[in-house]
Structures are given as C-alpha cells and as structure tokens.
C-alpha positions as CSV (number, residue, x, y, z in Angstrom):
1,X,127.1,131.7,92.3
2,X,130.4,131.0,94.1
3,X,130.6,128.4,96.9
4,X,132.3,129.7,99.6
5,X,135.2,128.7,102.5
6,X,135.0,131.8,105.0
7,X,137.9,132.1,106.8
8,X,137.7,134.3,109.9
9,X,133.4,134.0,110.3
10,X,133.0,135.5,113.5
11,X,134.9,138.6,113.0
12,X,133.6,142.1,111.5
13,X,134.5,141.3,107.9
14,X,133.2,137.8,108.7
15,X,129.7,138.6,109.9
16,X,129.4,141.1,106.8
17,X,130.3,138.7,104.5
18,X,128.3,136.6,105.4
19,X,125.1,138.8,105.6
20,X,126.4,139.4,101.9
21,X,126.4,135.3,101.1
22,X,122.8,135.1,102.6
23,X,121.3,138.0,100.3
24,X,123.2,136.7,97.6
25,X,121.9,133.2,97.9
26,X,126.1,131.7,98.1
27,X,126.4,128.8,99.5
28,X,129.2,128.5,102.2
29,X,131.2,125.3,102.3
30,X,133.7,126.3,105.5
31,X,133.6,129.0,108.4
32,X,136.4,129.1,110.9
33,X,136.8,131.4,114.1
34,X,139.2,131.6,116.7
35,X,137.6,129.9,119.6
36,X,134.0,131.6,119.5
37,X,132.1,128.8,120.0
38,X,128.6,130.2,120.4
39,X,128.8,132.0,117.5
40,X,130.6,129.7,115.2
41,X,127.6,126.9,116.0
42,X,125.3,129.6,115.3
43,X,126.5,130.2,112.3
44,X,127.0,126.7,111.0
45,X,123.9,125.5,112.0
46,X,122.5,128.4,109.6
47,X,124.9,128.1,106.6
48,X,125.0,124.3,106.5
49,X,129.2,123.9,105.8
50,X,130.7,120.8,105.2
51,X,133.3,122.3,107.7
52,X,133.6,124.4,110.7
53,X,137.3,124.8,112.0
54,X,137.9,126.3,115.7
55,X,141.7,127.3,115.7
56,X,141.7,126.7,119.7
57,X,141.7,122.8,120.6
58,X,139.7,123.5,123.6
59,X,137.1,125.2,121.5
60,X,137.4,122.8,118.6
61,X,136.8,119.8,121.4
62,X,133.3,121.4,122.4
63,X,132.4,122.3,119.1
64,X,132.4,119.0,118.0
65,X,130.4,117.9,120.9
66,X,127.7,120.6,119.8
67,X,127.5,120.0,115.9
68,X,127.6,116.0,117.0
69,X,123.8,116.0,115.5
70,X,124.8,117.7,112.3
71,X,126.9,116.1,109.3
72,X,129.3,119.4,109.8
73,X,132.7,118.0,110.3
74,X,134.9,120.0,113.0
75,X,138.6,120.5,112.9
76,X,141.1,122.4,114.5
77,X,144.6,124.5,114.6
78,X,146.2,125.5,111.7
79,X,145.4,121.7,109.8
80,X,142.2,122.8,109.7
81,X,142.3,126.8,108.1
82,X,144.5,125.0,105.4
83,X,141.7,122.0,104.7
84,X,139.1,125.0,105.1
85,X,140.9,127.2,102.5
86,X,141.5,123.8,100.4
87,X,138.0,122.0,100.1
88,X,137.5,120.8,96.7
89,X,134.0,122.1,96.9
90,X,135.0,125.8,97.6
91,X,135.8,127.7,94.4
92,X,136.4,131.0,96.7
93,X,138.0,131.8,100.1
94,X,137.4,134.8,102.0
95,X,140.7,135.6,104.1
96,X,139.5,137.5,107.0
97,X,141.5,135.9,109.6
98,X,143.5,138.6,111.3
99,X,147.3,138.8,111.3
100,X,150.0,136.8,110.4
101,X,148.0,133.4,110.9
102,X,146.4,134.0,107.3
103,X,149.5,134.0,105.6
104,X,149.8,130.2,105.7
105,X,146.1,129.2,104.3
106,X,146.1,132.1,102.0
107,X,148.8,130.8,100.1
108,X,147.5,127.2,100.4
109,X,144.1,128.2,98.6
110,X,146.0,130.0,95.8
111,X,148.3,126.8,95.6
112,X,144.7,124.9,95.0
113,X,143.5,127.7,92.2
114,X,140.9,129.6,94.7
115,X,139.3,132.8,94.2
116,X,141.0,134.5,97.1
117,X,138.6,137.4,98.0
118,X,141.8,139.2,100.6
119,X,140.7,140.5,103.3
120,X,143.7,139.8,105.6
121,X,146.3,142.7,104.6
122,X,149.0,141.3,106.6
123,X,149.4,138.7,104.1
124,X,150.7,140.8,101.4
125,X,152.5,143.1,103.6
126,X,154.8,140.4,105.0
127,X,154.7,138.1,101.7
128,X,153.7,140.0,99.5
129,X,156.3,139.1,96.5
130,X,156.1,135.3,97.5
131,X,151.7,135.2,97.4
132,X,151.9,137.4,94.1
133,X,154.4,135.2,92.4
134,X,152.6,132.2,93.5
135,X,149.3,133.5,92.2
136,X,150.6,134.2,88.8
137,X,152.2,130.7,88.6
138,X,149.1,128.9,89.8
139,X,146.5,131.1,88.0
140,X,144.9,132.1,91.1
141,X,142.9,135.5,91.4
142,X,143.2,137.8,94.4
143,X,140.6,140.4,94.2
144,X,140.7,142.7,97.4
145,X,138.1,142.8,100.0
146,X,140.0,146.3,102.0
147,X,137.3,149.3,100.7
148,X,140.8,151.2,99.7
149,X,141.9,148.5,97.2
150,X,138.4,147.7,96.1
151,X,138.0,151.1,95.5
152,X,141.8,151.1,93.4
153,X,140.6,147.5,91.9
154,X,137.6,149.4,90.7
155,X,138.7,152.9,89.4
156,X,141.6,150.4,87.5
157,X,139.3,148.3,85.9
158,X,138.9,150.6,83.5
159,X,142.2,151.1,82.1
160,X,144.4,148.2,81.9
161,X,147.5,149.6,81.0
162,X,149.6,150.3,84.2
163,X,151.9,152.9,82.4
164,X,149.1,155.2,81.6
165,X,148.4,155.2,85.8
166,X,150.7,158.5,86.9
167,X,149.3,157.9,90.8
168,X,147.3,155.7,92.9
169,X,145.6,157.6,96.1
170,X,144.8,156.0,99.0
171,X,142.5,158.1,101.6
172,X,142.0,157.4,105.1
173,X,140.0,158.7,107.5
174,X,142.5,159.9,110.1
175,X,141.3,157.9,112.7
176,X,139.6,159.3,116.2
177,X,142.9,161.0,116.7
178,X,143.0,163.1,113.7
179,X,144.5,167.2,114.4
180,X,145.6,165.5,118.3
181,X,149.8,166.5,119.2
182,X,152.2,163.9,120.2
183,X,151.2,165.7,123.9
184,X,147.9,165.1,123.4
185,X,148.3,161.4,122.4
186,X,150.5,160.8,125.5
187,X,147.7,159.6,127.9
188,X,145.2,158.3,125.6
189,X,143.3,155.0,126.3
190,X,142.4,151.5,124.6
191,X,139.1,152.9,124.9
192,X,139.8,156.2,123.0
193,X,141.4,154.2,120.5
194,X,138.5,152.3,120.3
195,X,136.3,155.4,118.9
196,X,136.4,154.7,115.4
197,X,134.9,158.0,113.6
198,X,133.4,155.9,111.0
199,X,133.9,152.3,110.8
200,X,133.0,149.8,112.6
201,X,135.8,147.4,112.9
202,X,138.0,144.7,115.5
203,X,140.0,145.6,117.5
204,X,143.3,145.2,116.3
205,X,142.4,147.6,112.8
206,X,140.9,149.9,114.8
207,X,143.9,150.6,116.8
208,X,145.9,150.6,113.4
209,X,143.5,153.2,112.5
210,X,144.0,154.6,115.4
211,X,147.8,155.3,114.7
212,X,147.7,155.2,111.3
213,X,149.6,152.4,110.8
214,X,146.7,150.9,108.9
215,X,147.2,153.1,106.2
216,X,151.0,152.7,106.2
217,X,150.4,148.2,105.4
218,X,147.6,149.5,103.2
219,X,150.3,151.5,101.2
220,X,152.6,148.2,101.3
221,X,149.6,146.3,99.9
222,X,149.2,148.7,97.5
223,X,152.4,147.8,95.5
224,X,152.0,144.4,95.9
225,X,148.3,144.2,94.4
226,X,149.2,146.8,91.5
227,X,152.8,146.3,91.2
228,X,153.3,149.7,91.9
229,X,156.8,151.6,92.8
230,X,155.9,153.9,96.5
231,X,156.5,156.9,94.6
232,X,153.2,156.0,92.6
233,X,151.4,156.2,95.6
234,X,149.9,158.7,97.7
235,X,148.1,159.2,101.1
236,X,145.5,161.9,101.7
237,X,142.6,162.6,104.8
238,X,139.5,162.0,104.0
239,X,137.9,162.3,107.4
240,X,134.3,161.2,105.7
241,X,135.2,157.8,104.5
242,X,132.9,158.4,101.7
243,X,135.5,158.7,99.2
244,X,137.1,155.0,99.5
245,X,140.3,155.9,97.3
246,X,141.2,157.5,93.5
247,X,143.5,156.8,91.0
248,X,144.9,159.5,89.0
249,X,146.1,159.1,85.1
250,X,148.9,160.5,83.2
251,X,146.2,162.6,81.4
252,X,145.5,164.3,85.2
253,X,141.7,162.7,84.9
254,X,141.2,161.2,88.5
255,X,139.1,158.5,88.9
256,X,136.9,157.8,92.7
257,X,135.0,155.4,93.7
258,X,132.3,156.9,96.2
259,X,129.9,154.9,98.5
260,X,128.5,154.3,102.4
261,X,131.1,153.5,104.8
262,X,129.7,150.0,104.6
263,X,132.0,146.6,104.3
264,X,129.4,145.0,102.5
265,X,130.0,146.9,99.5
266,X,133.7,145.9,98.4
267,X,132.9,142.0,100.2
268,X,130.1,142.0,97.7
269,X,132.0,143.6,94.8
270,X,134.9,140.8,95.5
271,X,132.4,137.5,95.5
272,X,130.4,138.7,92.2
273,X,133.2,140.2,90.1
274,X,133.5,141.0,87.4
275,X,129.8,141.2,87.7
276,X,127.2,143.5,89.7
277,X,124.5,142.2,92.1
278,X,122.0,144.0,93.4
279,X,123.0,146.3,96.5
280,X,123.3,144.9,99.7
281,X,124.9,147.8,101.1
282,X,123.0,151.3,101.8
283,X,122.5,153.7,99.1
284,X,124.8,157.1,99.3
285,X,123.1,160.1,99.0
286,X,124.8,163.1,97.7
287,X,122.5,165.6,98.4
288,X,123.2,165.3,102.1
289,X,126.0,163.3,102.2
290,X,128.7,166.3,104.3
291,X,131.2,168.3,102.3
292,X,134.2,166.4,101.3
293,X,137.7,167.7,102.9
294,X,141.0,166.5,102.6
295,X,144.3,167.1,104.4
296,X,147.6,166.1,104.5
297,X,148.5,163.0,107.1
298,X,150.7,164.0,110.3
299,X,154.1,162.1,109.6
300,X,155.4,163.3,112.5
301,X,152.7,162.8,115.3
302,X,151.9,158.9,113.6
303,X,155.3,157.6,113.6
304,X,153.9,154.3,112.7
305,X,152.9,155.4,109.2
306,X,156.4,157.0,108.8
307,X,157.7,153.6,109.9
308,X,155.3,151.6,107.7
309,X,156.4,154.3,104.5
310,X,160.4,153.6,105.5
311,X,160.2,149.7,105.4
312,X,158.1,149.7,102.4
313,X,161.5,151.0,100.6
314,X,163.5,148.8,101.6
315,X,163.8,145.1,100.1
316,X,163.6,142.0,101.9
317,X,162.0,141.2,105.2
318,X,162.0,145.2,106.3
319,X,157.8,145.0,106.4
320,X,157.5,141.5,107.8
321,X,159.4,142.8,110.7
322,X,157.6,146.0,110.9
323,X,154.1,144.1,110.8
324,X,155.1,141.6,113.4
325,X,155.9,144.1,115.8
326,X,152.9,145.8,115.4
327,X,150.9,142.8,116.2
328,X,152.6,142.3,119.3
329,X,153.2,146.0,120.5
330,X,149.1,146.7,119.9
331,X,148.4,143.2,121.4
332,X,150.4,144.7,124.4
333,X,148.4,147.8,124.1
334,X,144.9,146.1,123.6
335,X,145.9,144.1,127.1
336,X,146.7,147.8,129.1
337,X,150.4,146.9,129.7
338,X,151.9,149.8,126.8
339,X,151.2,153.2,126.2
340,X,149.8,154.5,122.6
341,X,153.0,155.8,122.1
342,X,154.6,153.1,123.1
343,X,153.2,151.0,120.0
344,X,155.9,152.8,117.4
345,X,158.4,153.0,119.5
346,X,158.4,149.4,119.8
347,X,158.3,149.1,116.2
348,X,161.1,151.0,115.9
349,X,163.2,149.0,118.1
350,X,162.1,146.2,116.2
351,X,162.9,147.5,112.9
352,X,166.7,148.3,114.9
353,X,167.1,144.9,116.2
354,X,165.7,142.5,113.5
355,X,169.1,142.2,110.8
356,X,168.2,142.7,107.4
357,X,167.6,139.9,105.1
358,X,165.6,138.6,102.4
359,X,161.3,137.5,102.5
360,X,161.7,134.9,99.5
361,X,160.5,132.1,101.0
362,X,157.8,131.2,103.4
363,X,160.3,130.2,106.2
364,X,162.0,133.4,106.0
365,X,158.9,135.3,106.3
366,X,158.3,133.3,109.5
367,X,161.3,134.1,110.8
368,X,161.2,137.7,110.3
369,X,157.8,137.9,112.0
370,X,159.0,135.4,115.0
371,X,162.5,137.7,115.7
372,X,160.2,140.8,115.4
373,X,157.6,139.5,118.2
374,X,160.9,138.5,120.4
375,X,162.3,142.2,119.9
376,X,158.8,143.5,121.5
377,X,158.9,141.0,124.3
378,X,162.4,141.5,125.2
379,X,162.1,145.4,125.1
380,X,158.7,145.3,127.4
381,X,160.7,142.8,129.9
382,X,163.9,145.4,129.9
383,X,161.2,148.1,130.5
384,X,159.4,146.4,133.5
C-alpha cells in the first residue's frame, strides 16, 4: 500500500481521493489546501499526516493554533507544497492543486523519485517537455489521474508499441452548453456555467468545460503523456461521459474504456497500478446505461478549444501563455466582472501580445504564464 502526500485535499479530486485512501486502507503522510481551514483540520485530525500545509499564511497561522494538540506539523506557502510533495515518507503524490501553482511541487516530487498520480493538467500543458524530460532522467512515474488519460493510460496498456497506435480519441461531454450558438452564449451566467451535465467538479474545470477549453489542455496533455504528434489525436462528443476515451490501432480495432462518471475510478486506478483493487466507484450497468451518441465539437462557437488546438502546434511557450490567460480571464469571469465570451477573446489577445519564445526552463515557463496574466489585466483595465 502506497503512503501518500495529497496535494490539493480539500478540493473535488481531493475529497475523492481520499474517500479512495480510506477504503483502500493508504496511509496519508501530507494534505494541503488553499486556506480551508475547517476542512483541512477535519481532515488531518482523520488521516493522521505528519504534515498539513495551508498555502495562505493567515490560514496556516490558525491552523497551527488548531492542530497545537496533535504531533501534525503545519507549514505554509509555496515552502510547504514542495516539503509536502518531498517527505521522505511519501512514496506517492497526488497533484490536485489547481493551476499553475502545481507546476513547482510537481516537478519537485519527480526530482525526489515520487509516484506522481497527475491530477493537475496545467502542469503538463505549460511544462510539459521540461516535467517529462525530468521524469525520464529521474525515473519518476506519472500515471494520470484525468478520466480521459486514465482511460488512454488504460486502453495503451495493452500494446506497448507507440507505432502500432494510428489515433488516440479523447471524448468530452460537451459541457452544459452543448448545440447553444455564439447568440445564445452571449448572455450566459457563472451560474449556467456552473451546470455541469455530468460531473461534479470546481469551479475553475467546470467553467473549462463549460467552454471547452478543458478539452483543448486535455489534447496538449495528451502529447505530452503519450508523446504523441496532434494529428494523432482526435476530439469527439460524448454527451454521456460513460465512454471516458478510446484509442484506435493501425489494425482499425478501437479500444474504450467504459465506466460511471465517477472520479474515484481513475484516482483509484492511479494509486494501485499496475494492480486492481476492489471497486470503490459504482458499478456501470449496460442494460440501462442511455444510448451512446457522438458528435462532432463546435470549433467555431468554442473558440477556446480552437485556441487551445492552435497553440498546441506551435513550439515554445505558445500553451503556457494560452493556459495563463485562461486562469486569469475565467478567474475574471468566476468574480462577474467578464462575459463568457469574453474568456477567449481574452485568450486571444493574450496569445497576440505575449512574443514567442521558448518553455525550456522552469523560469521561462514562469514568465510566459506571468506576461500572459498581465495581457488579461491590462486588456480588462483598457476595457473599463
């Protein structure tokens, strides 16, 4: 059984995975949240860590006052997710920190040889040639936590050889805006954005659902995790989430990997591979499961995903600009000051302003992301 760090407890992927490490009988050796202190003391007076980690000093400060009768040391900021995802103790780190903040520990724990059970996409979309080569020189595994690359991860294990692959497909659900026109999406709401068909989700996903800009960094992952060219992979609607993603050979055989709409199932998968456990997600049963459809994505209404396809084409720091100002245009959206809309055309500006240049470092990946996030700001300040 793996011992565990957990970064990113108090989130969706966080609470799952840890209903997964209770059933499981894991241990857990560090959680860290944001600044959800009731929660993260709840959880840490349950699972027993060696280390809880507030990113927010504030939060950090009364944390430590809370856990003061516990051995459970506290720590704080980004020093702390690194000592979380570097405890000598923790042969596996669960990445489910959202954005750009995971890059940094992520590629700490692969420096220290962890399991890295991803669940933080934006890691490989704006580093994803650094973590890779870094994992490959350190021996680290990344096994995916996302259900579209678990499914991949899955459906590949049986055929080693990349050169026999002729197409990986990566379904999505469409989001609650699926069949909607450009006119139709022109007065929608956080709220409606919020209305995921199928999944349950934060946030800041949901709203990538939402304008399928999800799928686009999923499709950017995608090469990264499998070394794959973009012409290798596909995008199809799959409005029932049941069918998590296929990979088709150069024989035409396409291989699925079917289940609930349940995060449990690919958290589990990642923690116990390349073993089985017993289920901890819900069964799926065919006989009344609904028909399966599937449809082509609208390019043109969900600009983002056409952005996201564009920058994964280009070398260099193209997709650590694009993902940066995503994060800040849907953080803008989240807070009611953009329009839905509004989210790719601030991308797009982005993607205009930021120059060129190369993602081979760490630093430059920072920089990319920091120059992206200033293009948002200055574009909303111009606009008000």
């Amino acid at each position: 059984m793996p011992t565990i760090s957990l970064l990113g407890s108090t989130g969706s992927i966080g609470r799952q995975s840890l209903d997964v490490i209770a059933a499981c009988g894991m241990s857990v050796a560090a959680i860290s949240a944001n600044s959800s202190v009731d929660l993260l003391e709840e959880q840490a007076r349950r699972f027993h860590p060696t280390l809880a980690v507030a990113y927010d000093e504030e939060a950090a400060r009364e944390l430590k006052l809370r856990l003061a009768d516990t051995e459970i040391r506290v720590a704080s900021g980004m020093d702390g997710l690194i000592e979380a995802a570097t405890l000598p103790e923790a042969d596996t780190v669960i990445t489910s920190v959202v954005g750009m903040i995971g890059l940094r520990p992520t590629l700490a724990a692969i420096e220290a040889k962890k399991r890295i059970a991803l669940a933080n996409k934006e890691t490989l979309v704006c580093a994803g040639e650094l973590v890779m080569r870094t994992a490959r020189a350190c021996g680290a595994e990344i096994i995916p936590v996302d259900s579209e690359h678990s499914a991949l991860f899955q459906c590949l294990e049986c055929n080693r050889d990349r050169g026999e692959v002729k197409r990986l497909i990566l379904t999505a659900s469409g989001g609650p805006f699926f069949g909607k026109t450009r006119a139709e999406l022109a007065g929608v709401t956080r709220a409606d954005a919020l209305r995921h068909p199928n999944w349950s989700m934060g946030a800041k996903i949901t709203v990538d659902s939402a304008t399928l800009m999800n799928k686009g960094l999923e499709f950017i992952e995608a090469m990264r995790l499998y070394d794959m060219p973009p012409e290798k992979i596909s995008i199809t609607v799959h409005r029932q989430s049941i069918i998590h993603s296929m990979v088709e050979y150069c024989d035409n055989a396409v291989l699925a990997q079917l289940g609930v709409p349940d995060m449990r199932l690919p958290i589990e998968y990642a923690l116990t591979w390349p073993h089985r456990a017993a289920a901890v997600a819900g069964e799926l049963d065919l006989l009344h499961c609904p028909p399966l459809t599937f449809a082509e994505p609208d390019y043109e209404t969900f600009r983002c995903l056409s952005l996201a396809l564009e920058a994964a084409r280009q070398p260099g720091n193209r997709c650590a600009v694009l993902n940066g100002a995503n994060e800040a245009a849907v953080g803008r959206f989240l807070c009611d000051q953009i329009r839905f809309l509004e989210i790719a055309d601030l991308v797009a500006a982005a993607l205009e302003d930021v120059p060129a240049g190369p993602a081979d470092t760490l630093e430059q990946v920072l920089e990319a992301d920091a120059a992206a996030r200033a293009s948002v700001a200055a574009h909303f300040a111009r606009r008000n």
